[in-house]
Structure formats: structure tokens, C-alpha cells
C-alpha positions in Angstrom: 2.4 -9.9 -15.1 -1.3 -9.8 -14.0 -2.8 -12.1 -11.7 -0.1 -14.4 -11.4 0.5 -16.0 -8.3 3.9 -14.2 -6.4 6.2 -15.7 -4.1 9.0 -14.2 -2.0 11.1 -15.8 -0.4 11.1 -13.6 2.8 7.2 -13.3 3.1 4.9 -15.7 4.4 7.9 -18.2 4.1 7.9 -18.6 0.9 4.1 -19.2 0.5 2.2 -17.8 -2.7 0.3 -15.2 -3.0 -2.2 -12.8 -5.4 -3.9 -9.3 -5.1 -5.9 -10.2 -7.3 -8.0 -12.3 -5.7 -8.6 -9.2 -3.5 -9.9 -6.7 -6.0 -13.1 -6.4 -4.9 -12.6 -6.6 -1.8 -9.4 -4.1 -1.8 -11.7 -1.8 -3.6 -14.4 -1.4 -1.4 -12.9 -1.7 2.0 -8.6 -0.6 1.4 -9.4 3.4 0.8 -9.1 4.0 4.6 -6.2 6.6 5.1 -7.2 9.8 6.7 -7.4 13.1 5.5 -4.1 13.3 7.8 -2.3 11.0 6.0 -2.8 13.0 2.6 -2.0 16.6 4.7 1.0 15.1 5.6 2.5 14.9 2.1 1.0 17.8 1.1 2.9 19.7 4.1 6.1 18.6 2.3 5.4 20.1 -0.7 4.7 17.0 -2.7 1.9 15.8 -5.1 0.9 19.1 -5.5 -0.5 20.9 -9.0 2.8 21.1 -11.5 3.9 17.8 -10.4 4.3 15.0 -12.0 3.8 12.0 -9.8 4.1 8.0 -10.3 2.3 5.4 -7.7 4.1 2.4 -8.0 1.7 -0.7 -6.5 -1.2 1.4 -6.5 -3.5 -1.3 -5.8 -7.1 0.1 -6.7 -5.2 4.0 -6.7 -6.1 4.6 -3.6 -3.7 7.0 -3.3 -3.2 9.1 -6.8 -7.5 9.3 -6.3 -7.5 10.4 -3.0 -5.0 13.1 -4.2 -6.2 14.4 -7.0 -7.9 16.9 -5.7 -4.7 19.0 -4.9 -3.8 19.3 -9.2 -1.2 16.6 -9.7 -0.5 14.6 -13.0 -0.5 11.3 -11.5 0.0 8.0 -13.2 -0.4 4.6 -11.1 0.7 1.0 -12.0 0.5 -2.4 -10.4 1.5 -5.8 -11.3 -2.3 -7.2 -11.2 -4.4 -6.9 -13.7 -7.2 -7.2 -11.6 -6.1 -4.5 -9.3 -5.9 -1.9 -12.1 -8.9 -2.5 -14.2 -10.8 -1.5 -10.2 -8.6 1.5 -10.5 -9.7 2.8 -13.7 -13.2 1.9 -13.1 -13.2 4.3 -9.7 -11.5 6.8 -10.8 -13.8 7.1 -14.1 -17.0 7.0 -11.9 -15.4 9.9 -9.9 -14.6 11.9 -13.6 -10.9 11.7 -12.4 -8.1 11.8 -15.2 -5.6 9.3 -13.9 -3.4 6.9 -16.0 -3.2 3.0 -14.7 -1.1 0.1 -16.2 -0.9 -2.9 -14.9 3.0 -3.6 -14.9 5.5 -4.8 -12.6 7.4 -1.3 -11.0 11.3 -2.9 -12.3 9.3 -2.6 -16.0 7.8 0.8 -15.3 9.3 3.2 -18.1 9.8 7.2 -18.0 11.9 9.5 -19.6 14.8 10.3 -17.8 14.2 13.3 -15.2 10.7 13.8 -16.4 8.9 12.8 -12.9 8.7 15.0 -9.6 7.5 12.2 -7.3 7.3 8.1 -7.2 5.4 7.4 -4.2 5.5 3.3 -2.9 2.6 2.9 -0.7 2.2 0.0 1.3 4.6 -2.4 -1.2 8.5 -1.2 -0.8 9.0 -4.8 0.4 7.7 -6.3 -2.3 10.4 -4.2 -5.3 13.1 -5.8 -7.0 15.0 -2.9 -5.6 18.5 -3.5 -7.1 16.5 -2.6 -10.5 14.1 -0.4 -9.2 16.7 2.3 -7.7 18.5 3.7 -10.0 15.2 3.2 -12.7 13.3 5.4 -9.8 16.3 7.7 -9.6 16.9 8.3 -13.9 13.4 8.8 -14.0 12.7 11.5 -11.7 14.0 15.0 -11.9 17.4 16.9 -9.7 16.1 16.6 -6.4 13.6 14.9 -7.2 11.3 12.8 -4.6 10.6 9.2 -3.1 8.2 8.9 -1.1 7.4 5.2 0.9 4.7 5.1 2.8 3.5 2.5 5.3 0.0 2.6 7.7 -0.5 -0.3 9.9 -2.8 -1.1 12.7 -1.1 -1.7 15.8 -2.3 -5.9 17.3 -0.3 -5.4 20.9 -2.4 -1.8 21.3 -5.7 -2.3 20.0 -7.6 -5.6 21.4 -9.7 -6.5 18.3 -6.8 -5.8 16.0 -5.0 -8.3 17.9 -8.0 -11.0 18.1 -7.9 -10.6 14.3 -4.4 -11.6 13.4 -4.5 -14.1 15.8 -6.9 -16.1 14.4 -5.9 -15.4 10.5 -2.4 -17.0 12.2 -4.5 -20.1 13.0 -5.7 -20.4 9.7 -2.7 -19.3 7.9 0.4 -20.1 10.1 3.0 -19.0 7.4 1.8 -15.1 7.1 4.5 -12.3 8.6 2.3 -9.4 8.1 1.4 -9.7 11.6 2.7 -8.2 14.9 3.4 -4.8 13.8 4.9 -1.8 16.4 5.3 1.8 15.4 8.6 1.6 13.6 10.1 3.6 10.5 9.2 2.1 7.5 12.0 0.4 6.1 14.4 1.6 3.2 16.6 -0.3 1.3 19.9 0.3 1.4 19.6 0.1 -2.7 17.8 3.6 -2.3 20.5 5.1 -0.7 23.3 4.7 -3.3 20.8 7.0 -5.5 19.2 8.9 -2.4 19.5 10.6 1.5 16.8 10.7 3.4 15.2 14.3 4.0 12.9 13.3 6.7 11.8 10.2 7.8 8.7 9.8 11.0 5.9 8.1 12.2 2.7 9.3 13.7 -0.7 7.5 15.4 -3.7 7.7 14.2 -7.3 6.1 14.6 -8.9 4.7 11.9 -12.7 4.1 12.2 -14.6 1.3 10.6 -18.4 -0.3 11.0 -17.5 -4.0 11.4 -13.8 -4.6 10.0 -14.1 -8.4 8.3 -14.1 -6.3 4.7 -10.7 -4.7 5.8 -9.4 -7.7 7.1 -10.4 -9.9 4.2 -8.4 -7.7 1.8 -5.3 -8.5 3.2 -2.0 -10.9 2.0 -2.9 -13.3 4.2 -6.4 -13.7 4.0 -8.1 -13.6 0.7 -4.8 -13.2 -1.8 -3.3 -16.9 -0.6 -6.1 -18.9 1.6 -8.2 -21.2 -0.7 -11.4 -20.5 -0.7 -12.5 -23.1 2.0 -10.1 -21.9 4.1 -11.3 -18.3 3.9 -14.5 -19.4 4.5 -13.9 -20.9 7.6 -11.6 -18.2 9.2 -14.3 -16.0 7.6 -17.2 -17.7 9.5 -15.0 -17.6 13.1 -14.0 -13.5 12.1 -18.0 -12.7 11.7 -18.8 -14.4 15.0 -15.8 -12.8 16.9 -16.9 -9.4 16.1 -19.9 -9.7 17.3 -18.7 -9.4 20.8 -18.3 -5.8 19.7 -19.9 -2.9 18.6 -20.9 -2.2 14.9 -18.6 0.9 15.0 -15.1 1.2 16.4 -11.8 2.8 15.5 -8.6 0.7 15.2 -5.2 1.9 16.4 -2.7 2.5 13.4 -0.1 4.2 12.7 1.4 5.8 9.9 5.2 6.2 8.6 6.7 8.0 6.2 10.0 8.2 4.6 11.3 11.3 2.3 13.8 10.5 0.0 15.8 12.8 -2.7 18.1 12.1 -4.9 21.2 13.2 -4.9 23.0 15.3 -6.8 24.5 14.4 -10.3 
């Protein structure tokens, strides 16, 4: 648990990684989504007051903070340490009452069908999913929801989103976050032996930003596995590429979304 270095075997080949190292960084530059993004659930009729609502790999709680406004009970956990004490420390300055725990999601504990909504935001890839699953589906109530949500920028589309990856590649060869298309977010087949999938799309969006190495340097494969000589030298080549541009630019994304509910007992 905490700040533990985490390796996968099918990201980044294998090569380590720790979010950290990113806390700072995820905390000042990662609460990006549009207002659009959080319509979008709230047009399902999720996170809403009288719900009870887990963010598993909340990061910072980007998402249960941004939310909070429409009157749900969130709770949020991660598996860093670091992560969650950023969490708690935003959403006190805001006077938000939010719960965060740093713990891995396959040790996240609820009463059975005592949650409305887990939503996995940017980290389904990175669940043990053959425990997660059916711990996602006891906890939450009949027809209960799952929500996994993904926003990306788009490299091929969007010319200094591409310059970017490109040169964290040349610095950091092994990463696989890179070359993203719009695509439905992926969903484990483990899901589906507790779940069907109520609606499941994906949608553009323009995200703007003054500068962009912040956002870029609170990412897997910069700050959370480079050493720190190697960040600064793809950090040093970053600054000076952006100054080809403008201060302030958008950068393509997109978002997808995938609505799960469990089935029926």
C-alpha cells in the first residue's frame, strides 16, 4: 500500500511505476474535466443527492470534489498515500465532507448492497478485476451502478499533443499510454459475469490549458517512473518545444463512458 512502486506486467512492459511521485503535480494540473464531463453522469441519473457513491483510484478526488456540489455521499480511495493525503487537504480547503483512504480497490470494504455507485475513473486497467467484480457487485445495491470512465487527448488529431508523446517516447521508450484514438473504454469481461452494460459512448471535447508541461508532467510516464535526471532532461526539451506555441491552447480529447448494472439476483 502507499507509495510503493507498481508494476504490471502489460503496462509500460513491465516497467515500474508510482503516483506518488506525482502528487503535487496531479494536484495542481489533473482537475481538467469539463463541466460536460460531470453533466454527462448527472444526465444518467447518477452521483446525485441520496446516493451513495465510491471513487475507486481517485487520485487527488478529482472526481467525488468536482461532484459534490450535486448532494452525493461520496467516499474515494487510492492505493497512494501520497495521492490521498492531496485529496483530503483539497477538499478541506474547499469545506467539502468527503471520505479518502488510501487502500488498494481489491481491499476496499462495504457492506453488502449498501452503495449506489462505484465509479473507476481513469484506472480500470490497473484493478485486480477477478477480485474486484464480484466485491464491486456485493457491495452495491439491486441495480446498482458502475461507472468507468476514461478522457484522453487525442496525439494523431491535435499537433502538440502528438509532439508531446513523442518525445516522452524518446525518453521513456517502454510507456504504452501513448497513441490513443476515440475508442470505448475497455471493460473487463470479469464485470460482465456480475453486470450488462446499460450504455456505453464516447464523445469530443476540447480541453484548454496555458502551457501544458504541468499536465504532461503528471502522467505514468513522466514523473511516476523517470528518475529524476531523466525528467529533467525531457522536462528541459518539453519547455523549449512549447514555446513554439502560444501560452494558451485547447487540446483535443475525448471522453468515454461505460454504464454498467448489475444484474439481477
Amino acid at each position: 500500500m502507499g507509495d510503493k512502486d507498481i508494476v504490471i506486467n502489460d503496462i509500460d512492459a513491465g516497467k515500474s511505476f508510482n503516483w506518488g511521485k506525482t502528487s503535487k503535480d496531479y494536484a495542481k494540473y489533473r482537475d481538467i474535466y469539463p463541466e460536460e464531463f460531470y453533466q454527462y453522469i448527472i444526465n444518467l441519473g447518477l452521483c446525485r443527492a441520496g446516493q451513495r457513491c465510491l471513487d475507486v483510484g481517485t487520485g487527488t478526488g478529482v472526481l467525488p470534489r468536482n461532484m459534490y456540489k450535486y448532494g452525493a455521499d461520496w467516499t474515494g480511495t487510492d492505493i497512494s498515500e501520497n495521492q490521498i493525503i492531496e485529496a483530503k487537504e483539497l477538499a478541506k480547503e474547499a469545506g467539502m465532507n468527503i471520505d479518502f483512504y488510501a487502500c488498494d480497490a481489491k481491499d476496499v470494504e462495504f457492506e453488502d448492497s449498501s452503495l449506489d455507485v462505484i465509479t473507476a475513473c481513469q484506472c480500470i486497467w490497473y484493478l485486480d478485476h477477478s477480485t474486484t467484480a464480484p466485491k464491486f457487485a456485493r457491495s452495491l445495491k439491486d441495480s446498482g451502478s458502475l461507472l468507468i470512465l476514461y478522457m484522453g487527448w487525442l496525439p494523431f488529431e491535435d499537433e502538440i499533443a502528438g509532439k508531446s508523446e513523442n518525445l516522452i517516447l524518446k525518453y521513456n521508450p517502454q510507456w504504452t499510454g501513448c497513441g490513443d484514438t476515440v475508442h470505448p473504454v475497455w471493460v473487463p469481461e470479469e464485470y460482465l459475469d456480475y453486470f450488462v452494460k446499460e450504455k456505453q459512448e464516447e464523445f469530443r471535447v476540447d480541453i484548454p490549458f496555458t502551457r501544458w508541461n504541468g499536465r504532461m508532467r503528471a502522467c505514468r510516464g513522466t514523473s511516476a517512473s523517470m528518475d529524476s535526471d531523466t525528467l529533467a532532461a525531457w522536462e528541459n526539451e518539453h519547455i523549449k518545444m512549447l514555446e513554439e506555441y502560444p501560452e494558451n491552447f485547447d487540446i483535443k480529447h475525448y471522453v468515454s463512458v461505460a454504464w454498467l448494472r448489475k444484474k439481477e439476483s
